[in-house]
C-alpha positions in Angstrom: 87.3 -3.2 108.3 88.4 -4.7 105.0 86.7 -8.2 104.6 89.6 -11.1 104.6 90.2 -13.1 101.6 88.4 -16.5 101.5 89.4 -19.2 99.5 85.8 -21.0 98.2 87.3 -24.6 99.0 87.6 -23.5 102.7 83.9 -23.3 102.5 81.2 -26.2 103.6 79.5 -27.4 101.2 75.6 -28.0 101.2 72.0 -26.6 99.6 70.8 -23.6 101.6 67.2 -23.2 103.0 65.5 -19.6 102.0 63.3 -18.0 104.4 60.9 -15.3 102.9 58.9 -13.4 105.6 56.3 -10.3 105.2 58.6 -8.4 102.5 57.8 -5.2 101.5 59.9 -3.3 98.6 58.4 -0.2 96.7 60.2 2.3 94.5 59.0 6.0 95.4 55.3 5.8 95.4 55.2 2.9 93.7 54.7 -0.2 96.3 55.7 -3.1 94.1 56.2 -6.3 97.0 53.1 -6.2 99.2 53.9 -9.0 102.0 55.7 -11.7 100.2 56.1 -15.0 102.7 57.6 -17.8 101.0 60.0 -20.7 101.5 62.5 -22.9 99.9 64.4 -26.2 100.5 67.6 -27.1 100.3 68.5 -28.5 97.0 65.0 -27.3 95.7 64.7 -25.8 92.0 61.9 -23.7 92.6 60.3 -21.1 90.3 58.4 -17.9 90.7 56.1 -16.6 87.9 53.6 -14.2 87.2 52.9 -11.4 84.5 55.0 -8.5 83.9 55.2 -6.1 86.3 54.2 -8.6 89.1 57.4 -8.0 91.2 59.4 -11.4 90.2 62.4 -9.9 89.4 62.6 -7.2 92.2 62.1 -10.0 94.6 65.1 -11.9 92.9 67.4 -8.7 93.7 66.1 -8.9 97.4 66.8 -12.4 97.5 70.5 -11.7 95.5 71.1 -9.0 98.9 71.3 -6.9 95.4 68.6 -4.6 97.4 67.4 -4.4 100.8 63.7 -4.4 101.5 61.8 -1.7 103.4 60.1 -4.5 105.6 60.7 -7.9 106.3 63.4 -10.5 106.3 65.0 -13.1 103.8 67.6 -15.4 105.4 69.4 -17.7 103.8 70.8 -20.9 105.9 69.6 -18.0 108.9 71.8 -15.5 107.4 71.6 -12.3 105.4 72.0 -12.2 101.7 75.2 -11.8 100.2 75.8 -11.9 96.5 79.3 -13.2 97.4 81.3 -16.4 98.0 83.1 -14.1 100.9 79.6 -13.9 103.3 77.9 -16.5 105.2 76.9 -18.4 102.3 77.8 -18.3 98.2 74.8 -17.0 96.3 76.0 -16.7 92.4 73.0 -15.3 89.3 72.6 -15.6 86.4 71.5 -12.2 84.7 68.7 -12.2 82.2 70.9 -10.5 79.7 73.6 -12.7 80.4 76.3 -9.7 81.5 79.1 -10.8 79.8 81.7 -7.9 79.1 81.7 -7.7 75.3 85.8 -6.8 75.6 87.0 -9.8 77.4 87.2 -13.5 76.6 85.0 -16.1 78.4 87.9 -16.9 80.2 88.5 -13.5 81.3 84.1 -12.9 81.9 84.4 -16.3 84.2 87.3 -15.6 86.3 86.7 -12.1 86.6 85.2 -12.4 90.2 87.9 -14.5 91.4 90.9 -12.6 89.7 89.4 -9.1 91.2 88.9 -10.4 94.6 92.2 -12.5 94.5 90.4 -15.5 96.0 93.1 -17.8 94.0 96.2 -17.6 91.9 96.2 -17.0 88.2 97.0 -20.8 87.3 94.1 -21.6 89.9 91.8 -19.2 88.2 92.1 -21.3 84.6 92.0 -24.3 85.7 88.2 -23.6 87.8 87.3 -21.5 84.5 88.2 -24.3 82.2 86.5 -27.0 84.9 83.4 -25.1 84.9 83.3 -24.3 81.3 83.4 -28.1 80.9 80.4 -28.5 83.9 78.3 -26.7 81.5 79.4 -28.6 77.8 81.4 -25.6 76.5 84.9 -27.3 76.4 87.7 -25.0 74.3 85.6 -21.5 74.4 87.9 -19.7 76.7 89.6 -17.7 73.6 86.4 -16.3 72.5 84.7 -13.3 73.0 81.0 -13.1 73.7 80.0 -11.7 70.4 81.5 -15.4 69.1 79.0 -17.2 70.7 75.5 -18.0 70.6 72.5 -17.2 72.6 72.1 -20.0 74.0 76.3 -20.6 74.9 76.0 -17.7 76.6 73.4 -18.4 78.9 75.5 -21.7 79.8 78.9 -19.5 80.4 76.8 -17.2 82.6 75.9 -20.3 84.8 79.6 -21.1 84.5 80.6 -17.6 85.8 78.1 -18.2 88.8 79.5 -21.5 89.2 83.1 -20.2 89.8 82.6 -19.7 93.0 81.1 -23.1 93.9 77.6 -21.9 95.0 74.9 -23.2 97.8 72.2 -21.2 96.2 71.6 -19.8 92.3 69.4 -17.5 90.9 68.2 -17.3 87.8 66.7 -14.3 86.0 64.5 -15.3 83.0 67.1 -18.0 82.2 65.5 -19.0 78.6 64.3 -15.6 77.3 65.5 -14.9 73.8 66.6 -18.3 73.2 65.4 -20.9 70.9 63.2 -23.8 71.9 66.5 -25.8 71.0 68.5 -24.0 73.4 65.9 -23.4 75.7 65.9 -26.9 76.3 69.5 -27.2 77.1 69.9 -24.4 79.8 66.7 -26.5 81.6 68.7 -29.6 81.5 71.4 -28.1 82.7 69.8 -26.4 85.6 68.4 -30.0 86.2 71.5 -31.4 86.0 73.5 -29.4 88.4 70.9 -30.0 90.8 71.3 -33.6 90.4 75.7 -33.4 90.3 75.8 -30.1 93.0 74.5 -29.7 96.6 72.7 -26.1 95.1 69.7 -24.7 95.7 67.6 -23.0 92.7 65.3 -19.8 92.8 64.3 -19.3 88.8 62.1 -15.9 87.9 60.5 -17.5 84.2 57.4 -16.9 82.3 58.5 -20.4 80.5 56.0 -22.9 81.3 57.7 -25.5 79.8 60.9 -25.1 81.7 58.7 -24.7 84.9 57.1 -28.1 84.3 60.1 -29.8 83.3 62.5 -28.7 85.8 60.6 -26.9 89.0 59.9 -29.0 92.2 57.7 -26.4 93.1 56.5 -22.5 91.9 55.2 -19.8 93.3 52.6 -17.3 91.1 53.3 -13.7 92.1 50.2 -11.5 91.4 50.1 -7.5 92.0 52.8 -8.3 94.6 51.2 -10.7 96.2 51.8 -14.6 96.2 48.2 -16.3 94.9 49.3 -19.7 94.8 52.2 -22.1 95.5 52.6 -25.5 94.8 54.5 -28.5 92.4 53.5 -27.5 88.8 50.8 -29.8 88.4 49.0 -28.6 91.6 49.5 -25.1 90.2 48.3 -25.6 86.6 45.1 -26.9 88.4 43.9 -24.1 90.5 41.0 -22.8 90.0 42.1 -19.0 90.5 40.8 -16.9 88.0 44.0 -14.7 88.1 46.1 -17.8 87.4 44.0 -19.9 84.9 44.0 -16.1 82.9 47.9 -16.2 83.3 48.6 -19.8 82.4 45.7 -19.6 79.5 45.8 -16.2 77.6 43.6 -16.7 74.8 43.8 -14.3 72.3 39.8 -13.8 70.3 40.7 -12.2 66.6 36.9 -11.9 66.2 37.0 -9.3 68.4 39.8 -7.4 67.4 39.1 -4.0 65.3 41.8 -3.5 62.1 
C-alpha cells in the first residue's frame, strides 16, 4: 500500500524518548555492536564517542532505521525508526559529509525531501527553505551552489535540510569534522541553540571533546562495541577506566619513536 501524504504541521510536536536495548549488528563475520543498551531523553543532546572502528556510526544508522539490527530493539517514542517525517515520529541527520548534491542550489538540496515526496506546494516549499535557512544564520544563500560555500555553511544547511521537516529527534554524524575551530564552534551553538528554540531531541556520533563538553547533557563511550561508561561529561572525563582515560588522554612519547 502506498504510504499517504502527510503534511509535517499535521504532526504533534514534542522531544522523543530513545530506547536502546541488547542490539546486536555485525557485517559478515565481522560482529561490530555487541549488546548496546542505552537510553535518551526527550529534549536531551546526548553524545556517543569512542575510537574509530568502535561502532558509533553503525549504531547512528540503526538508530536513523537506515539499517535494521540482527538483535534487539530501538524504539523511538515506542515506535520503530523511520528516517521520515511520514512514520510515527520525524527523525532528520545530518551526514558527516554533509550530502549536499553538488548540481543543485541550497534551495533546491533543502527542499528536495519535501518537493519529491510532495508534502507541500512549491511556494510552501521556499518559504520553509528560506525560514530554516534563516534558523541556522544563512539568510540569502538559496541561489548558491554548494561548491559556493564554506565548510562550515555547509554543515549549518545540512541541519537546515534536516530541519525541513520539523524534526522530534536529530542525528548528527561527526557534526564538526573538517571544520575549523571557528566553525566548529558555530555548528555547537547551533545544535545548542535549537535545543533551547525546538522541542528536538539530539543523538551526536563526535570524537570532539570540546563540543561534547560544551554542548552534551550526557555521553556514552562505545568501546569494541560495547558501552564502558555513560554519564554528563564531567562524570565521564573522571572515570577511572583505563580504556577511557587512554581515549580521552592519547599521549604521544617522541622519545620512543624510531626515524
Amino acid at each position: 500500500m502506498a504510504r499517504q501524504n502527510i503534511s509535517v504541521d499535521q504532526k504533534k510536536e514534542h522531544a522523543v524518548s530513545v530506547r536502546i536495548r541488547d542490539v546486536y549488528k555485525s557485517y559478515g563475520d565481522h560482529l561490530v555492536l555487541k549488546g548496546i543498551n542505552l537510553t535518551i531523553e526527550p529534549g536531551e543532546i546526548f553524545a556517543i564517542m569512542g575510537p574509530s572502528g568502535s561502532g558509533k556510526s553503525v549504531l547512528l544508522r540503526q538508530v536513523a532505521g537506515l539499517e535494521i539490527p540482527d538483535q534487539g530493539e530501538i524504539r523511538i517514542d515506542d515506535h520503530a525508526p523511520d528516517l521520515t517525517c511520514m512514520g510515527e515520529t520525524r527523525v532528520g541527520m545530518v551526514f558527516q559529509s554533509g550530502a549536499l548534491l553538488s548540481s543543485l542550489t541550497v534551495e533546491e538540496n533543502v527542499g528536495l525531501f519535501l518537493e519529491e515526496h510532495r508534502l507541500k506546494s512549491r511556494e510552501e516549499i521556499r518559504k520553509t527553505v528560506s525560514d530554516k535557512l534563516r534558523t541556522v544564520g544563512l539568510e540569502g544563500v538559496e541561489s548558491k551552489y554548494p561548491s559556493e560555500l564554506s565548510g562550515g555553511m555547509r554543515k549549518r544547511v545540512s541541519i537546515a535540510r534536516a530541519l525541513v521537516i520539523e524534526p522530534q529527534l536529530i542525528l548528527y554524524d561527526e557534526p564538526t569534522s573538517e571544520l575549523d575551530p571557528v566553525s566548529a564552534v558555530t555548528i555547537g551553538q547551533e545544535i545548542y541553540r535549537l535545543k533551547k528554540s525546538m522541542a528536538i531531541t539530539s543523538i551526536m556520533v563526535t570524537h570532539d571533546r570540546q563540543l561534547v563538553q560544551g554542548v552534551a547533557d550526557r555521553v556514552a563511550v562505545i568501546y569494541d562495541g560495547k558501552i564502558i561508561a555513560v554519564g554528563t561529561p564531567d562524570e565521564v572525563w573522571k572515570s577511572q577506566n583505563p580504556k577511557i582515560r587512554d581515549f580521552l588522554h592519547i599521549n604521544f612519547n617522541l622519545d620512543n619513536i624510531s626515524l
